[in-house]
Steps between C-alpha positions, in 0.01 A plus 500: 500500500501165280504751191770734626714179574442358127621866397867494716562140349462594162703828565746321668501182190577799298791634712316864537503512883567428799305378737612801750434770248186336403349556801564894467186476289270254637264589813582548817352175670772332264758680590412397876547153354805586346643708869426123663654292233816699567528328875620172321864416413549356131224212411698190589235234469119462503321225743127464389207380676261227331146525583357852418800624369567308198238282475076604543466200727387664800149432426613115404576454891208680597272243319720212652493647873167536473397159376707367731332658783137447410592147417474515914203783512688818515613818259768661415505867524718797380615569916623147505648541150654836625699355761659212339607656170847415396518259847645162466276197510549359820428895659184461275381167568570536882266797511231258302504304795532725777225750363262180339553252812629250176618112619733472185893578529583807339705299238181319431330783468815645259435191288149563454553852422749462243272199326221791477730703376626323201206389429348918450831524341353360184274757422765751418687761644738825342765684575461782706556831336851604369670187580598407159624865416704501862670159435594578160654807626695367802644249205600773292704651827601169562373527828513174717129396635348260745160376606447506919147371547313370787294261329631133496731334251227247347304832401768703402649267265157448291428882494781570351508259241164614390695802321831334472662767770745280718797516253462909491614487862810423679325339775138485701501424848178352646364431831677176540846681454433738783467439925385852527231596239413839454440761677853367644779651299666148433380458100627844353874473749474130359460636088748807576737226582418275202534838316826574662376858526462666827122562596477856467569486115287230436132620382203278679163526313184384697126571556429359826611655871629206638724500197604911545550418806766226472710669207495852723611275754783337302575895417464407128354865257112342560225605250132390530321483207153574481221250333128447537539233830737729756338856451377485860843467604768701698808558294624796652770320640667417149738668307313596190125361448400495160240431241633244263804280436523738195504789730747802432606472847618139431646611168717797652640236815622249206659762264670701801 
């Protein structure tokens, strides 16, 4: 799919096609992508996820969960992981201590957490597939784009300065700039407004349920994109789940 995507872009660089008539030729699976990209009114906007959808550092908070947790003799696993995906810290930390019987506050706990994870933050982490080649595209559109993450401000903010990505956006909301995190709608009707876009043209990328979840809920176009951390998960109740950021599904919402 990655391949036939490279192929419409430098088509379309070229001016030789459409992406419409380009699909006359491609197989039919793509075509079923292109029959569900056709749903969406005109690309007004893109709101972006953090964690797992631009940047690998799902793994980074699985090390720091679970050194936080055996720090008081217990594990993290991939059911626990599961259900808090794309949750906002205090959800997170309050099921810490309700499931672990923990005597900390959750904000203590938070703390701790987001020490770990700075500190796991130093041994690297990359961009997750296609970002690069999707940003540079929505700049070429001149298509306005936000950051709604769960993940607190403190962690946010030295993420992205890592690669230098705060000034490519026109804003990031956190966890301490929402009441309702996610699966609540309140983030993506909070960025359509900072867009000044209604919510149905605005394009939410995620990889996590909880995060599906909110932007269907906000009735933004939602598309889950798959990566190596969320392939046990349910994303039949997005939009458009795809494979990449790069994904030709992706590519044929922005140049609509």
């Amino acid at each position: 799919m990655r391949a036939t995507g490279n192929l419409y872009k430098r088509l379309r660089s070229l001016h030789y096609v459409s992406f419409p008539a380009f699909m006359r030729f491609v197989p039919a699976r793509l075509n079923s992508i292109y029959e569900r990209v056709a749903t969406m009114p005109r690309c007004s906007a893109v709101a972006f996820d953090m964690d797992g959808l631009m940047f690998d550092t799902e793994d980074v908070y699985w090390k720091a969960a679970d050194a936080l947790l055996r720090r008081r003799g217990h594990a993290y696993t991939q059911e626990l992981c599961d259900e808090i995906m794309g949750r906002p810290p205090e959800h997170c930390f309050r099921r810490f201590k309700e499931m672990f019987s923990l005597p900390e506050t959750w904000r203590q706990l938070q703390r701790e957490s987001e020490d770990l994870f700075l500190e796991f933050l130093d041994d690297g982490f990359a961009l997750m597939p296609g970002l690069e080649t999707l940003l540079e595209l929505l700049e070429r559109r001149r298509i306005p784009k936000g950051i709604c993450t769960s993940s607190a401000e403190r962690v946010v903010r030295e993420v992205l300065r890592r690669y230098s990505m705060r000034e490519r956006f026109d804003f990031v909301l956190t966890a301490e700039d929402i009441t309702h995190g996610k699966p609540a709608p309140e983030v993506y009707l909070k960025a359509a407004g900072k867009f000044g876009v209604v919510p149905r043209s605005m394009l939410v990328l995620e990889d996590s349920v909880a995060g599906i979840r909110a932007a269907v809920e906000a009735g933004a176009y939602a598309v889950a994109v798959r990566a190596h951390h969320n392939r046990r998960n349910d994303f039949s109740h997005a939009d458009l789940v795809v494979e990449s950021l790069d994904d030709p599904g992706i590519t044929a919402l922005v140049d609509r």
